[in-house]
N, C-alpha and C positions, 0 to 999 in steps of 0.2 A: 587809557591803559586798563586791560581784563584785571579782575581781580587775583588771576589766577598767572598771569601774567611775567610774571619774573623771569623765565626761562628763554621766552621767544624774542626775536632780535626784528620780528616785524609784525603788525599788527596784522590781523584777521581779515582775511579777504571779501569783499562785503558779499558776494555771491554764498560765500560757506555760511558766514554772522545768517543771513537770511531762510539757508536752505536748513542750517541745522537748530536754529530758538527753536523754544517750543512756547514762548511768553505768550504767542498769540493764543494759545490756548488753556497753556497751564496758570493762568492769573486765575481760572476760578478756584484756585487753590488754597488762594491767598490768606485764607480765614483760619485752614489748617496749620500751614505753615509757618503763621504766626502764633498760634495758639503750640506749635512742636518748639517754637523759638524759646518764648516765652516759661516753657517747663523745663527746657534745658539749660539757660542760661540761671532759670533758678538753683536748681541742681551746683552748675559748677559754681555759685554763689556759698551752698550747703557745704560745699567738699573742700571748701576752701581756695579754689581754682581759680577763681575772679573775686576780688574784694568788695564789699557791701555797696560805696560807693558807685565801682562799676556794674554789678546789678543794676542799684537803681535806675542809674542810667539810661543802659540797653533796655530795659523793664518801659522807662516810661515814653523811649522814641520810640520800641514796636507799636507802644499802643497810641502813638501818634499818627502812625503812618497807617496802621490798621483803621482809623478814625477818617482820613483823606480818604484811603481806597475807596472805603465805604459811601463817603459822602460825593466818589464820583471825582475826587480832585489829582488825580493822579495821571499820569504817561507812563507808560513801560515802556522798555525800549529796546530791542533787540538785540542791541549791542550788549547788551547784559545778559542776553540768552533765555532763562527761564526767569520763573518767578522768587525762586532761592536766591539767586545773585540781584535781582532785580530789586530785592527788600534790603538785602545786606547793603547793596550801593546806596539804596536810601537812607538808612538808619548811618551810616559813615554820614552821611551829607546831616544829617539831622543831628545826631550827637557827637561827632569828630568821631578822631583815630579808636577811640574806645571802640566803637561801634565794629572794632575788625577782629575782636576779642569773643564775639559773637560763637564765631566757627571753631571756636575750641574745640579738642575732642569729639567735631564730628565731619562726617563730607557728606556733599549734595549725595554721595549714592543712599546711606541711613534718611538721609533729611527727606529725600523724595519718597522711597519704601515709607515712613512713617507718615509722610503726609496723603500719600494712598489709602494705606490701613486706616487712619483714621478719615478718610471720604466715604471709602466703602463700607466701614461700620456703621457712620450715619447712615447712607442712603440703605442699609438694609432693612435698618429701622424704620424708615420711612416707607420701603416695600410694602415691607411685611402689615404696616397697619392700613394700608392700598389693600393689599390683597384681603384682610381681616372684613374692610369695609365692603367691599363686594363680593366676599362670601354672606356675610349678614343679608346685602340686597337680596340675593337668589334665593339665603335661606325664608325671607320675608314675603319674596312672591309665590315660592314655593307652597308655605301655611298659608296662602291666600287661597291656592289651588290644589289643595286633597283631593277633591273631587272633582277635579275637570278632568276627562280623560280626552285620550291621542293616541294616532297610533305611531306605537314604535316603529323606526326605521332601522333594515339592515341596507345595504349597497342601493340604498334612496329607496327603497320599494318599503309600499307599510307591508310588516312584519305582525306584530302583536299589540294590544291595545295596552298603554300604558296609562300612569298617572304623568299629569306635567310635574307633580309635585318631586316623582318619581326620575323626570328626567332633569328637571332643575338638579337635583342633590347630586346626580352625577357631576358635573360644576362645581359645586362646593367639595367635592371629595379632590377634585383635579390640584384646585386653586388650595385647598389643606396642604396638601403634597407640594406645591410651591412654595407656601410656608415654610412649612418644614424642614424643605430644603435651603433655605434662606437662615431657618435658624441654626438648623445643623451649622451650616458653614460659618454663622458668626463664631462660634471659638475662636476658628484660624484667622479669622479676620483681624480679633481683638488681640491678637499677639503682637510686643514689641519690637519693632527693629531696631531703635536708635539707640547708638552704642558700638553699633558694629563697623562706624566708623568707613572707611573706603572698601577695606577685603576682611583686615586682620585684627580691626577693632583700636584702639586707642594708648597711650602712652599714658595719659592721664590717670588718675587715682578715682573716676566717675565712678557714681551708682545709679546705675540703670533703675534700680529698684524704686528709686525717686521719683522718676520720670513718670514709668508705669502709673505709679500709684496716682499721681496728678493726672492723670490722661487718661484715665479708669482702663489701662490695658488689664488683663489675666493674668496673661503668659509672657515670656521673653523669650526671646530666639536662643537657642542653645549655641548655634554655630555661626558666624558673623559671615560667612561665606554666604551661607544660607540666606542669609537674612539680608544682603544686598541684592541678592540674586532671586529670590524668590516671587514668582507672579501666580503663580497655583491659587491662590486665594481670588486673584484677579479672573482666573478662567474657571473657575468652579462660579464666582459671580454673573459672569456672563452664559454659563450653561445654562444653570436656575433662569435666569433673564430669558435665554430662550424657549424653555418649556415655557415659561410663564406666557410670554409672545403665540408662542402655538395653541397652548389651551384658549387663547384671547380669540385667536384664529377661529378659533374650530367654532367659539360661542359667538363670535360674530358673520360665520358664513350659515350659520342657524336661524340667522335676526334677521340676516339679507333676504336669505330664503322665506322663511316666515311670513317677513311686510308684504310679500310680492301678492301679487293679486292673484295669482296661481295657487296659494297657501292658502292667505289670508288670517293666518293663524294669529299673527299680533299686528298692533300698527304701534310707530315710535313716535316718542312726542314730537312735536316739532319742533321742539328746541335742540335735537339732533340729526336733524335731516336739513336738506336743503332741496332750493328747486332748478329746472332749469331755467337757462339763456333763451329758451327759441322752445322751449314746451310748456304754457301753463299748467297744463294738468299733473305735472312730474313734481314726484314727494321722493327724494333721494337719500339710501341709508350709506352716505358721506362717510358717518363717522365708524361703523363697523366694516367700509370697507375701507379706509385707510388703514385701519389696524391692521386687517386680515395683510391689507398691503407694506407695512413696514416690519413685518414676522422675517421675514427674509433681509432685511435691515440688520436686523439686531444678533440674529443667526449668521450675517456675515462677519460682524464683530468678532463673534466668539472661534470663528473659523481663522480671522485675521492674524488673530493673538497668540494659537495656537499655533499655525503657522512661524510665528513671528520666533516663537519660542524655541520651537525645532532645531536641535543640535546646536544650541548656544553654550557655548564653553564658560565654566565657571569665570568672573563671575559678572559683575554688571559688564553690559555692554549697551554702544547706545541706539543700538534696535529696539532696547526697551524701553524706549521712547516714546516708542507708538503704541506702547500700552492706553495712553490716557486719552486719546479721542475717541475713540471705538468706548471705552468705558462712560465719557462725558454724556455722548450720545444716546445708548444705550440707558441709561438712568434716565433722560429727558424722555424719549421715546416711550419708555415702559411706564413711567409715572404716569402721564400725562395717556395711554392708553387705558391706566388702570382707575383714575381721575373720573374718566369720560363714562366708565361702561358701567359702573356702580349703579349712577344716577340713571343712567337710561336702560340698564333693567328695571328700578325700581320706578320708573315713571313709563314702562310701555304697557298696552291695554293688549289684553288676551280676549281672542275673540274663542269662547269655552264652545257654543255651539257651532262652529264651524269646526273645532278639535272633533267635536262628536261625531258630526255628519261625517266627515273622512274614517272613522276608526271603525264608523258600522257602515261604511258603503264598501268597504273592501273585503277579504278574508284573513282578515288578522286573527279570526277567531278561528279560523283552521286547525291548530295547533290542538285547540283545546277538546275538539272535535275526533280528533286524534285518541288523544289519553283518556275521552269517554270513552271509546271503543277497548281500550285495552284495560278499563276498569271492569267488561265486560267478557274480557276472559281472550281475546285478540291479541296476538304478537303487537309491537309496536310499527313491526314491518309490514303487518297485513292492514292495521287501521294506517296506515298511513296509506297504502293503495287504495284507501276505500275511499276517502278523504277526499285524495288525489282526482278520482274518478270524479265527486261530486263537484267538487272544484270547476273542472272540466265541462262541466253539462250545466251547472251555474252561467258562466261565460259566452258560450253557445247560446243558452238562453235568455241574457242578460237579467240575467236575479244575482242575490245572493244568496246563503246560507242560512239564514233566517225569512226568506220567499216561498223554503221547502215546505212541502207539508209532513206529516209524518209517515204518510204511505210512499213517498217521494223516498223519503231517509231510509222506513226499511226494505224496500225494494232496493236497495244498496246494501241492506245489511240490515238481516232481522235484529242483531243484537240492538240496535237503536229501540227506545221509547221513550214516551210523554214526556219526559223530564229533560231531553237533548238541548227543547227550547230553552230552560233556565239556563245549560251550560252557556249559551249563545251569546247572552247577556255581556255588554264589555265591562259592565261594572264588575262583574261574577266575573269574567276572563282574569279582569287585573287582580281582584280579590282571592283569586286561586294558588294565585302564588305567594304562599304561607312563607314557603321555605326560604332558606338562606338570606339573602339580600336583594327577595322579592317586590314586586310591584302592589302586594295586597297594603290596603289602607291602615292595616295595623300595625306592618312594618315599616310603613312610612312613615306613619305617625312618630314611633321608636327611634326614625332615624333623626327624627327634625330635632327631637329631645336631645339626642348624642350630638348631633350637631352644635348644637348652641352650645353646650358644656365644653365641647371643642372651640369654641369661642375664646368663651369665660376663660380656659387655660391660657390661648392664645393672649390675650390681652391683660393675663396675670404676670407671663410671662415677660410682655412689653414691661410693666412697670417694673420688674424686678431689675432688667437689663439697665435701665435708664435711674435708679435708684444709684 
C-alpha cells in the first residue's frame, strides 16, 4: 500500500510505478534529504507539534537509516517512487507508526524544492573553489611567462605579437566572470522553501525561522506558491554551468591546437593524453577534447530545463521532475572538467622559442608600422596603404618587415627613419601598448597583482559563506 494511498481502490500499474520513480536517480539525494528531515522534525519538536519522545525517535532512525545508506546496505525500491517516500517507508519500518509523524506540516513538493536548494548550494561552493583553483593555475603559468611572446590571433591568422602572460589572464578574467556568476546566484540558491507545505503552506503553528536557521539558509520564500514552484535558481545554475563549459571549450580547442605539431606552442604531460590502438607515434589531447566535447552536453541540460519549464501553470507539476538529471549531470561533467584542466595547465611545457619564431616570421608587427607613420604627420588611412603596400612586396619577395633595409622603407615613404627598426621589435610591439588593458609588460605585470587580490577576495568569501 503507497503511503499516500488511502484514496485509490487499486494499486499502481507497475508500467506507471516504473515510468514515473525517479528513485533510480534521486537517491543521491539522500544525504540532503535527511539532513531537511532531521531540522524539521526538530522544529515541530520546538513548536510543540511532536512530543520530545517522538523527536527522539524519528531523530535517531533517520540517523540510522542515513548510516546503512551510506555504508551501502540499503535497496530502494520503486514502488515507493522517489527518495522522500523511500526514507519515510524506512524510518516507519525502523521506528513503527511514529515514523509517519514525520510529514507533519510538510509535502514532498517543499521537501524536494528544499532538498534541491540545498544540493545546489553545496555544489556551487564546490564550483566556485574548482574554478578559484584553475584561475590560480593560469594565473601561475602566466608569472612564469612575462616574457615569452606569441602572436595574437584574430579569425586563426596571427594578428599582433602578444604576451602569453597576456593571453593566459584573458582566462582568468573569463573564469572570474564564472565566479561571479555562481556567487551572485548563491543568494537565491540559499533561500528557504520548506514550509510552503504542497501550494498554500501549513495548518500547523511551524516556524520556518527554525529550520532556516539550522540549515544556514538567508532568506525564506515570501510566497508558498512560489516556492514549490520555483526552479529559476535551477536554470540560472545550469546557465553559469554553461558559460563555464564554453570558456572550458574555448581553453581547451587552444591546447589541442597548440600540442599539434603544426603549433607546437606547448606539449601536455602525459598524464593527460593518451596513445593510440594501431599508431605508435600518437600523443593524444583525450582530455581537452572531451571537454571541448561535453560543452554541448551540459548546454543541452540548460536548454532541457527551460524548455521543460515553458508555460507550466502555477504550481508544481510533475515535469518538474526532470529537473534533477540534467542538474546531476551537469555537476559531474563540470567538476570533473574543471578537476582535469587546473592540473594540466599547470603541468604543460611552453615551448617560448617556437612562440617567438612564429610572432616575428609573420607581419604581426604591421600595425605598429602603421601608427609610426602616423606619428609622423600621415593620416592613419594613408599609413595604412603604405603598410599595405609593403606588406605586399614582402610576400612577393618572401621576406619580412624586418628583411627591409631602410632605403627599401623610404622608397615607400620618406617619412620612415633609422629608428622604424626599433619599432619592429616584438618585445617593443607588445611593450607599446601602455594603454588601457594593454599587452605592455607593465600592465601585465599590474594585472597579475589585481588578479591574485581577486583571489584572496574570492577565497575570503568561500570562508565567510561556509562560516
Amino acid at each position: 500500500m503507497k503511503l499516500w494511498g488511502g484514496r485509490f481502490t487499486k494499486p499502481t500499474n507497475r508500467l506507471v510505478e516504473e515510468y514515473t520513480a525517479s528513485i533510480d536517480f534521486d537517491q543521491k539525494l539522500y544525504e540532503e534529504d535527511i539532513r531537511g528531515s532531521l531540522a524539521h522534525v526538530r522544529m515541530l519538536g520546538a513548536c510543540g507539534i511532536l512530543q520530545p519522545d517522538e523527536v527522539d525517535a524519528i531523530t535517531a532512525g533517520l540517523k540510522t537509516i542515513r548510516e546503512k545508506i551510506r555504508a551501502g546496505e540499503v535497496t530502494f525500491d520503486i514502488a515507493h517512487e522517489d527518495i522522500h517516500m523511500n526514507i519515510e517507508k524506512m524510518l516507519i519500518e525502523e521506528v513503527g507508526p511514529v515514523g509517519g509523524k514525520l510529514h507533519t506540516g510538510r509535502s514532498r513538493n517543499d521537501q524536494v524544492a528544499l532538498d534541491m536548494h540545498l544540493y545546489v548550494r553545496a555544489r556551487t561552493l564546490d564550483l566556485v573553489k574548482r574554478l578559484t583553483a584553475l584561475r590560480e593555475a593560469l594565473i601561475a603559468k602566466a608569472e612564469a611567462h612575462v616574457d615569452t611572446i606569441l602572436p595574437g590571433y584574430t579569425h586563426l591568422q596571427r594578428a599582433q605579437p602578444v604576451r602569453l602572460a597576456h593571453h593566459l589572464l584573458a582566462y582568468v578574467d573569463m573564469f572570474g566572470r564564472d565566479a561571479e556568476r555562481l556567487m551572485d546566484s548563491y543568494k537565491r540558491v540559499n533561500t528557504m522553501p520548506l514550509g510552503a507545505g504542497a501550494i498554500a503552506g501549513t495548518t500547523f503553528p511551524i516556524q520556518r525561522e527554525l529550520v532556516a536557521e539550522e540549515l544556514g539558509f538567508e532568506r525564506l520564500y515570501d510566497n508558498s506558491m512560489d516556492a514549490v514552484s520555483d526552479r529559476d535558481y535551477l536554470v540560472e545554475f545550469l546557465s553559469a554551468a554553461s558559460l563555464i563549459m564554453v570558456h572550458l571549450s574555448r581553453l581547451s580547442e587552444e591546447l589541442i591546437l597548440w600540442s599539434s605539431e603544426e603549433f607546437g606552442y606547448v606539449e601536455l604531460d602525459d598524464a593527460f593524453c593518451t596513445g593510440s590502438s594501431m599508431m605508435p607515434q600518437k600523443k593524444n589531447p583525450d582530455v581537452p577534447e572531451l571537454i571541448r566535447g561535453k560543452t554541448g552536453r551540459v548546454v543541452g541540460h540548460w536548454v532541457s530545463l527551460v524548455t521543460t519549464l515553458k508555460a507550466l501553470p502555477l504550481t508544481y507539476n510533475k515535469d518538474m521532475q526532470e529537473d534533477k538529471e540534467g542538474i546531476f549531470d551537469t555537476v559531474e561533467t563540470l567538476d570533473g572538467a574543471l578537476a582535469l584542466t587546473a592540473p594540466m595547465v599547470a603541468e604543460m611545457k611552453v615551448n617560448a622559442d617556437k612562440m617567438r619564431e612564429n610572432a616575428e616570421a609573420g607581419f604581426s608587427n604591421a600595425t605598429d608600422l602603421a601608427d609610426y607613420l602616423v606619428t609622423r604627420g600621415l593620416s592613419f588611412r594613408e599609413a595604412h596603404e603604405v603598410v599595405g603596400r609593403l606588406v605586399l612586396s614582402c610576400l612577393q619577395q618572401g621576406k619580412s618587415l624586418t628583411d627591409l633595409t631602410l632605403d627599401q622603407f623610404q622608397q615607400a615613404c620618406p617619412a620612415f627613419e633609422a629608428d622604424v627598426f626599433d619599432k619592429l621589435l616584438v618585445e617593443n610591439v607588445a611593450d607599446a601598448r601602455k594603454a588601457g588593458s594593454g599587452t605592455a609588460k607593465e600592465r601585465v605585470v599590474a594585472v597579475l597583482d589585481l588578479k591574485k587580490k581577486e583571489i584572496d577576495e574570492t577565497l575570503h568569501w568561500l570562508k565567510t559563506v561556509n562560516s
